[in-house]
Phi, psi and omega in degrees: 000137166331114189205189165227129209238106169330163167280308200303307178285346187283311191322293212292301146277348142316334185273327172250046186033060153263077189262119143351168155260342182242138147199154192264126183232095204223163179127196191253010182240109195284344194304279165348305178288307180304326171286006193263308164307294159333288167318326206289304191337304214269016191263329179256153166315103188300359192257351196233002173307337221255348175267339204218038180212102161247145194248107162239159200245110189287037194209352195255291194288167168266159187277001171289330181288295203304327202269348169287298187310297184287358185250000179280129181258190202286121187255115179075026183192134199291292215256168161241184170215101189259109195246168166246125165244128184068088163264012161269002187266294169345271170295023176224111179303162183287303168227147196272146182208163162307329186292328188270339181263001151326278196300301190317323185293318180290309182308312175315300168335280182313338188281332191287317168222086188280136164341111152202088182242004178244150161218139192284093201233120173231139186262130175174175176311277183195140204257154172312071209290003175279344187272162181285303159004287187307287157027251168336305166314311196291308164319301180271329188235147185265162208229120195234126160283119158235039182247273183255187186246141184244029156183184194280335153320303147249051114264359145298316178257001172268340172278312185285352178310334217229336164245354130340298195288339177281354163105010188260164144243163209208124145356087210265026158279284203320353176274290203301332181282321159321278191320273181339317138309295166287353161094205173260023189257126163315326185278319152353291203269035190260288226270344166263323164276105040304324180310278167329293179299321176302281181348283207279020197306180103123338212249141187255007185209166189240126195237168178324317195293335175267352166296297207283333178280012192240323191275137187023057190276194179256155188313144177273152219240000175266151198227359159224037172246029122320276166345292165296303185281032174265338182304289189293355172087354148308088151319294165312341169279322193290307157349275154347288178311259180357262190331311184282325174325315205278302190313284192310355199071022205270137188276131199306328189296325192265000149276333152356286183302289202315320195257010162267310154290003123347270190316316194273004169247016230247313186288352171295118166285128173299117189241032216251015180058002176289179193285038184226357173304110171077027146291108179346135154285178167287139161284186220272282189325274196348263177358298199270322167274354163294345189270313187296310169313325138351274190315312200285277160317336160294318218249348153265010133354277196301316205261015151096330209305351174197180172273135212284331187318297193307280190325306180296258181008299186286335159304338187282305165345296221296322219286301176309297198285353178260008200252000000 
């Protein structure tokens, strides 16, 4: 039955391949939507995805695309699977034409009675809730929220939920402090527990002392003191560093470059007196394996392989902790 669903209860039915024929997948926090799709993916049979699985793009297909895709049946497998990302570019014509109130009138047809040998997951921000389309949707398809937190209460239980999953616990003054620093913005609050449970690896509980050394400090106004305290082997500072660079907008490839040249200047002992003055350089071994974490890290960059905030960190992590 049609409903609305948390991702953690969306997870929970996908997993158990009781898939809908319709969901709505909406809000502002994508880390949350992309891992949600990703599930949907993975619902299907890895040997049969590539016959029963479409990724279309609303701002690329046509709805013409979408009824080809969902009306195609399924091959060696009870379902199909069609997602949209930004199906709200989808649904809002480009120019209003007779051709266009077509296609919306047809799409209304379809939310009302959908294929079923398919399931539909349309992706997106957020919908217009004034058009009959939406409505419909809301009425017809179930709805997985991913969006904001509406006070420091769930967003106290949307933080430990999310370091639960790293196999972890978090303090709950270090919860209260974690909101409080970070506000109520979801993506916000992602990127400070990653931040932290990354801090706090190794550790079964995440405590006040790593919230204040890691979390919501104020901006920086040095553009290599990543760098230096990466020198001296602070980790929590360089975290720190990071975390405002990326806040500030500096494109991850290009602190990529910056801690590559670190790395390739790391066996020079630092004599510039500063706090990493008469810190050891890296030996040779050191070197070579700071350059294969390096190497690892570029290419899942380019090729999309993680979120680049998380990928830098851990690089950051490695680096500090490997000198």
């Amino acid at each position: 039955m049609p409903a609305r669903l948390n991702p953690a209860a969306a997870r929970a039915q996908i997993a158990s391949g009781a898939l809908e024929p319709l969901y709505v997948v909406i809000g502002e926090d994508e880390a949350e939507k992309t891992a949600l799709v990703a599930a949907f993916g993975e619902a299907i049979d890895p040997e049969l995805r590539a016959f029963n699985v479409d990724r279309l793009y609303g701002a690329e297909t046509t709805v013409s695309a979408f009824f080809d895709a969902v009306r195609t049946l399924p091959l060696l497998a009870p379902r199909r699977l069609v997602i949209v990302v930004h199906a709200d570019r989808l649904f809002t014509p480009k120019r209003e034409s007779a051709a266009a109130q077509k296609d919306l009138e047809a799409l209304e047809d379809f939310v009302k009675a959908p294929e079923a040998h398919a399931t539909a997951v349309f992706v997106a921000d957020a919908l217009d809730g004034r058009r009959t389309l939406t409505k419909l949707l809301y009425r017809h398809a179930v709805v997985i929220e991913c969006g904001g937190v509406n006070d420091a209460a769930e967003a106290e239980h949307w933080v430990r939920a999310r370091v639960a999953e790293r196999g972890m616990r978090i303090e709950p003054a270090a919860v209260r402090l974690l909101v409080e620093r970070a506000g109520l913005h979801v993506p916000r609050l992602r990127a400070e527990v990653e931040r932290v449970c990354l801090f706090a690896a190794g550790r079964p509980a995440v405590g006040v002392a790593d919230v204040r050394e890691v979390a919501g400090a104020a901006t920086s106004q040095d553009d290599w003191a990543m760098v230096n305290a990466m020198r001296a082997g602070a980790t929590a500072h360089a975290l720190r560093e990071l975390a405002l660079r990326l806040e500030a907008g500096s494109i991850p490839v290009a602190i990529l470059g910056q801690i590559r040249s670190f790395v390739e200047r790391a066996h020079v002992p630092d004599r510039t007196g500063g706090r990493s003055a008469g810190r050891p350089p890296m030996t040779p071994d050191q070197q070579r394996r700071a350059f294969d974490v390096l190497l690892r890290t570029d290419l899942a960059l380019k090729t999309s392989a993680g979120d680049p905030q998380i990928l830098l960190e851990r690089l950051v992590v490695e680096l500090c902790e490997g000198m």
